[in-house]
Every structure is written in structure tokens, then in C-alpha cells.
C-alpha positions, -999 to 999 in steps of 0.1 A, spaced: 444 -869 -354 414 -880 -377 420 -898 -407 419 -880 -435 420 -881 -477 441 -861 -501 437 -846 -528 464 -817 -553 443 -801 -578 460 -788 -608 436 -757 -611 419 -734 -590 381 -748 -606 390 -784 -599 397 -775 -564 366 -752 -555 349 -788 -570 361 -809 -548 352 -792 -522 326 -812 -497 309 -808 -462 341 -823 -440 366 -813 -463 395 -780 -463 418 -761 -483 459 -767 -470 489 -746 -485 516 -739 -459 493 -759 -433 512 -738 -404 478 -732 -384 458 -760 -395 479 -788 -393 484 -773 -354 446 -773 -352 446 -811 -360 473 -821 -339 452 -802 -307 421 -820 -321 404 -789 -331 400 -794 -362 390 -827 -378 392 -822 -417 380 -855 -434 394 -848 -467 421 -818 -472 426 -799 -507 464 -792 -511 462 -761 -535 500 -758 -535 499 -768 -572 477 -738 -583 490 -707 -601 488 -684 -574 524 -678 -562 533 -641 -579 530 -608 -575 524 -583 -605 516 -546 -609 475 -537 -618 465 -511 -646 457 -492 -618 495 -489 -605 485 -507 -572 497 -549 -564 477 -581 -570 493 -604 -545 487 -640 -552 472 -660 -526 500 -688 -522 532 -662 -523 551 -670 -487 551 -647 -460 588 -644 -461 586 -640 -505 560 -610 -497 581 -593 -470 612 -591 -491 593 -585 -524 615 -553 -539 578 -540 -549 565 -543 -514 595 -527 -496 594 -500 -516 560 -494 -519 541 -508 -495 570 -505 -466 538 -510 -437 533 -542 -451 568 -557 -451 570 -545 -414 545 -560 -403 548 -597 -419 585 -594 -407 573 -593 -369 551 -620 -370 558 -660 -364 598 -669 -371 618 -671 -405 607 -709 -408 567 -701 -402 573 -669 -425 591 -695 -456 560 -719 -450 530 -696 -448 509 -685 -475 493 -648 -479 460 -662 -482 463 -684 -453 474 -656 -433 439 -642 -433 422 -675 -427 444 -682 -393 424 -685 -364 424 -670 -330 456 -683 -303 427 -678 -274 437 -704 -248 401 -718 -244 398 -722 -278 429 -747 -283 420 -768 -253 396 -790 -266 384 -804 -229 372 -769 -219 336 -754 -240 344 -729 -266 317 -709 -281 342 -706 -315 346 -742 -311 306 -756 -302 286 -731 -304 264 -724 -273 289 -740 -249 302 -710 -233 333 -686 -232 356 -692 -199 378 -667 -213 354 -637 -193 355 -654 -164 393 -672 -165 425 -661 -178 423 -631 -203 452 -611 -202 453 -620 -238 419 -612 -252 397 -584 -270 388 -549 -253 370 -537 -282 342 -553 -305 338 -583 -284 305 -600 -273 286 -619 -245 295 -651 -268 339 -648 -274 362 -622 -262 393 -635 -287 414 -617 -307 426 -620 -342 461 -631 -345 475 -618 -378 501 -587 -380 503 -592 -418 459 -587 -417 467 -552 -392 483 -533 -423 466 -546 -448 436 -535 -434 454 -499 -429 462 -502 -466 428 -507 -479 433 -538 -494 407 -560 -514 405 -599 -507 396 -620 -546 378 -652 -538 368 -676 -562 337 -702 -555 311 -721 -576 290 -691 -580 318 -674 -591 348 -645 -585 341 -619 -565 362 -592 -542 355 -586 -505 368 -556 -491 392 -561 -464 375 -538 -438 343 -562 -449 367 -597 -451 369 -605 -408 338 -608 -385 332 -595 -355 317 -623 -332 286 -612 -322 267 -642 -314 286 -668 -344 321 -665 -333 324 -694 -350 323 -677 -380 356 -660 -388 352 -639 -419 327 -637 -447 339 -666 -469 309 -691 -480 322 -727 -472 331 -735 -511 349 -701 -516 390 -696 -524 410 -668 -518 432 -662 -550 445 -630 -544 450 -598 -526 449 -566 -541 470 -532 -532 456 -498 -544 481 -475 -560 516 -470 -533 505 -445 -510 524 -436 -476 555 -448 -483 577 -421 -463 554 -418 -432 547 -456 -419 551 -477 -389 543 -509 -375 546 -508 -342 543 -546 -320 542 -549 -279 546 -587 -274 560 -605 -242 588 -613 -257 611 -602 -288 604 -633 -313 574 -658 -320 551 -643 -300 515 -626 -308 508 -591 -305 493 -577 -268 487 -547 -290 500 -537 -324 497 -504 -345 498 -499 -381 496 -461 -385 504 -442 -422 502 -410 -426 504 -385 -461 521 -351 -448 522 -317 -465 550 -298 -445 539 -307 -411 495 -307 -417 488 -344 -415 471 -346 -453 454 -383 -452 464 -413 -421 454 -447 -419 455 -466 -378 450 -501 -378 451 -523 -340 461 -557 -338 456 -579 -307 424 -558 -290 396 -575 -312 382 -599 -327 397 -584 -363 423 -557 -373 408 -526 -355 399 -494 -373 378 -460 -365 374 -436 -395 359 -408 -378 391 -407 -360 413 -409 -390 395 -380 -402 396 -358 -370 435 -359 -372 435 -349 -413 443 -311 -414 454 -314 -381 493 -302 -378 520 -329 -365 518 -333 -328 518 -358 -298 487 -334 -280 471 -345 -312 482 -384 -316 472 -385 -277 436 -370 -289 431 -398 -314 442 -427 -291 419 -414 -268 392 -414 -295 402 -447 -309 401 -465 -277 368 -446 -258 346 -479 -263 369 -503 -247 355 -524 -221 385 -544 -203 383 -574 -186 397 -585 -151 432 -595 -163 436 -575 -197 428 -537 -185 464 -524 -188 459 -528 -227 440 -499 -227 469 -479 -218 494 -501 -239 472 -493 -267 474 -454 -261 508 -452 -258 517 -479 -287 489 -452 -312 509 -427 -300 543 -439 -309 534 -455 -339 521 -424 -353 550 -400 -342 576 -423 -354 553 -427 -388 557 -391 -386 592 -387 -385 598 -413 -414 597 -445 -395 594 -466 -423 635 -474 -420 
């Protein structure tokens, strides 16, 4: 591990000022500090923001949730606001990492984790995320892992996060904080596709802070799922994931919201498919339509093409059991 100095501001200005070339934010450090251990990462100076008043979670004017950036993955999941309102949300942080990670992780650093791809964690293999212009191995090695939708030439990897899958199904909005200032990213807008950067994860300029996360007013609180197909039934990442919400007036589907996890480079949405199924009535010819839809630009590669067919069936699912009140 590189050496590296310390420093715990006391406010969120004195942090975003000592911020340097070489130098990185740390709250629950449950993906960097891994990312320093594998020599990944090599941090020269590390901000602990742990100190900063950014730990609650209180109602807007609006009636939606302004999440602060430092509340615990477990605090968030069992927040009597967020089971109640936001019941996709609380789902899906309960299904990712263990009770431990979930106690140590912050909201905001759920966003900024990076990708579990193999290639990229071995630091004696290239890594276009890693070194840019080195390569990707991943299309050409083991990949039963990686993206089948929105990937590049340059990185096939997938984003990690289940927490990131409903939020971006909810609509959320991302408040950063930098030296020119506060500003709000929308979450659709937050995560990059790789394109040729990879490197670059999201849209966060190097001096910039998440403080919060906002909800919009409750909606789809009887009619969610999130829905996770893993290799095993703990502590593992998602092969595919579904966040699907639907609004239902008898049995016409009235608004939905489908989020992927695990098949791209971010949380995976298609609007023009959410709108083909509103006004639509209840049905699995109808689910199967939109899976169909929502999955007609994946390009598989040689190890990863059965998640094409996870993926349908998991859109499916998630959506009938949205459907029939699958929020329990």
C-alpha cells in the first residue's frame, strides 16, 4: 500500500479545499480501502468526511426525501420513511454486500463504487479503466460476468451497485458540492457509459462532493420489486437484477419504472419501453413484450450470452410480482 496523509475536516467547504491532484474522499472506505490493498488505487492524501453533517434523512417541501450522503447502507434500508415509502429502495440495499458492509457503507459511496470486473482488480494484467489505452482482456478472457448492453470496444464491465438500480428507477437527484459550487446531477445523468474513457465512472469533476440524494414525492409504494439472480444467496454481485415499479388503476398499468443491474456499465433503463407498457392491461404476454424490447440491443459475449435470457425472465418476474404487490 502507498503511503498516505490524513486529514477529518469539520465541514463540507474545508474538505472540497483540501482537496489536491493525488488525494480522495474516505467515509465507510469499504471499496477503496480494498482498491488499496489490491494496489489499484494509490491515494497520496485521503479526506475522511466522516465528521461532516451529512448523516440524516428529512422530508423536502416537495413531500419527496433528501438522503444525506454519509447515512449507512443498513440506516437507509431500515429508515421507517424509506420502507414505507420508498419500499424498492430498502429492497434493494438489503440484497447487496452483508450486514457488516451494509453498517460500514455510506449512501454516497455507494454510487462512487467501482466495477468488481476481474481484469480490473488484477493489477498485473492491462486494464483500460485502470491505464487507459492498455487494453480490455475481459472480450477476449473470462466474461461470464460482464456488460451485454451499452458497452464499448474500450471496457465491457458492469456497474456493481443494487442500491444505484432503484434509485435510478426512482428518479432520484444526486447534490454535489465543489469549488464552483452546489449543483444536482440527475441520476439517469450521474453514471457513464464507457465509451472510449472507461476510466471515467460518473460525471463528478475531480474536486466535487456528493452531499445528498434526493427522492421525489412516494410514488409506487404497493406495486414494487427488486428482483437479484446471483450465484449464490449472500455477498455476491448481481448476474442480473431488476427494479421494476409500477402505478395500477384496476388492472391498466397507469405509470412503471424498470431499472437492470449487472448488464452495463450503469443501472440500465429504456423509456420508450416504459411507455409502451403504460395503458397496457396486467399481463405476462405483455411483461414478455417489454423484456424483449428492453433487451433487443444486447450484444453478448463468449461466456456471458445466457444473461440475455436471465435478463428476460428476471424483467418478467420482477414485473408480475411488482404487479401482484411484491413489495412484502
Amino acid at each position: 500500500m502507498t503511503p498516505f496523509s490524513y486529514s477529518k475536516p469539520a465541514d463540507v467547504a474545508q474538505a472540497i479545499n483540501l482537496v489536491g491532484p493525488a488525494s480522495r474522499f474516505i467515509a465507510g472506505g469499504t471499496n477503496l480501502l480494498d482498491l488499496m490493498k489490491e494496489n489499484i488505487a494509490h491515494p497520496e492524501h485521503l479526506i475522511d468526511i466522516t465528521g461532516l453533517p451529512l448523516k440524516d434523512v428529512r422530508e423536502t417541501p416537495g413531500g419527496g426525501l433528501m438522503i444525506g450522503a454519509l447515512v449507512s447502507n443498513a440506516d437507509l434500508a431500515w429508515h421507517p420513511l424509506i420502507e414505507t415509502r420508498y419500499p424498492l429502495l430498502s429492497q434493494a440495499v438489503l440484497a447487496g454486500a452483508s450486514p457488516q458492509l451494509r453498517n460500514m457503507a455510506s449512501t454516497g459511496g455507494n454510487l462512487l463504487q467501482r466495477t468488481r470486473c476481474y481484469y480490473f482488480y488484477d493489477s498485473t494484467v492491462p486494464c483500460n479503466k485502470r491505464e487507459p489505452g492498455s487494453g480490455c482482456p475481459a472480450k477476449q478472457g473470462l466474461n461470464r460476468i460482464h456488460a451485454i448492453l451499452g458497452a464499448s470496444d474500450d471496457c465491457v464491465a458492469t456497474h456493481p451497485s443494487d442500491m444505484c438500480v432503484a434509485l435510478a428507477a426512482l428518479e432520484a437527484v444526486v447534490h454535489v458540492e465543489g469549488r464552483a459550487g452546489k449543483r444536482t446531477i440527475e441520476f439517469a445523468d450521474f453514471h457513464r457509459l464507457p465509451a472510449d474513457s472507461p476510466e471515467r465512472d460518473n460525471q463528478l469533476a475531480d474536486d466535487e462532493l456528493i452531499t445528498a440524494i434526493e427522492l421525489p414525492p412516494a410514488q409506487f409504494q404497493q406495486h414494487s420489486h427488486y428482483l437479484k439472480i446471483r450465484d449464490r444467496a449472500s455477498y455476491a454481485f448481481a448476474l442480473v437484477s431488476v427494479a421494476a415499479a409500477l402505478e395500477l388503476d384496476g388492472d391498466v398499468i397507469r405509470d412503471v419504472r424498470l431499472a437492470l443491474g449487472g448488464v452495463a456499465h450503469k443501472p440500465w433503463r429504456d423509456k420508450a419501453v416504459e411507455r409502451s407498457l403504460i395503458g397496457q392491461p396486467v399481463s405476462r404476454e405483455n411483461f414478455v413484450a417489454a423484456a424483449d424490447a428492453m433487451l433487443r440491443a444486447a450484444q453478448p459475449l463468449e461466456h456471458n450470452a445466457f444473461k440475455i435470457k436471465l435478463a428476460r425472465r428476471a424483467i418478467v418476474r420482477a414485473l408480475s410480482d411488482a404487479a401482484v404487490g411484491g413489495n412484502a
